[in-house]
C-alpha positions, 0 to 999 in steps of 0.5 A: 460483502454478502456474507457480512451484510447477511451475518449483521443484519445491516443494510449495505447502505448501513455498512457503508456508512462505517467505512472509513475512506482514506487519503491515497498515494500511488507511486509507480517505481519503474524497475527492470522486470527481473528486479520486480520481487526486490521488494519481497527479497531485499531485507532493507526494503522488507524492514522499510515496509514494516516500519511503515506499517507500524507507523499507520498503526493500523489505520491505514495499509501498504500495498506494493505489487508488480506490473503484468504489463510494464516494468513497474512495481506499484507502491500504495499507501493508504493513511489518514495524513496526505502529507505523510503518507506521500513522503512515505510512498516516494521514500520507499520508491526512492529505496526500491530505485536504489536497491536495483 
């Protein structure tokens, strides 16, 4: 943050004023741990993830990442449509679960 606030010439106050927030969706899938990468290594789930991206187009992000702690894998989805990006979020859970 520094470094872009330095290179700009703009006050953070400046540069938080172009951040655009995002609606936000966290689904928590609970998956055995051993099962925790399915979504890195199962090709129907790394496609679904792709396709969700692209239907963002780029205004928005997909962020999936295991539990330390509990055998969960966390599905994030940022996006400008609540509705939309909850379907998503739960479709892609429900995918995962069904995989496992």
């Amino acid at each position: 943050v520094s470094a872009i606030r330095k290179r700009s010439g703009k006050t953070l106050s400046e540069l938080a004023g172009i951040m655009k927030e995002l609606p936000q969706v966290l689904v928590n899938a609970e998956v055995p741990n051993d099962k925790k990468n399915i979504y890195l290594e199962d090709e129907e789930i790394v496609n679904e993830i792709k396709k969700i991206e692209e239907t963002l187009h780029g205004e928005g992000r997909v962020l999936i990442r295991p539990s330390g702690t509990e055998p969960l894998v966390r599905v994030m989805l940022e996006g400008e449509n609540q509705e939309e990006i909850d379907k998503m979020a739960h479709g892609l859970v429900d995918l995962i679960l069904s995989k496992i």
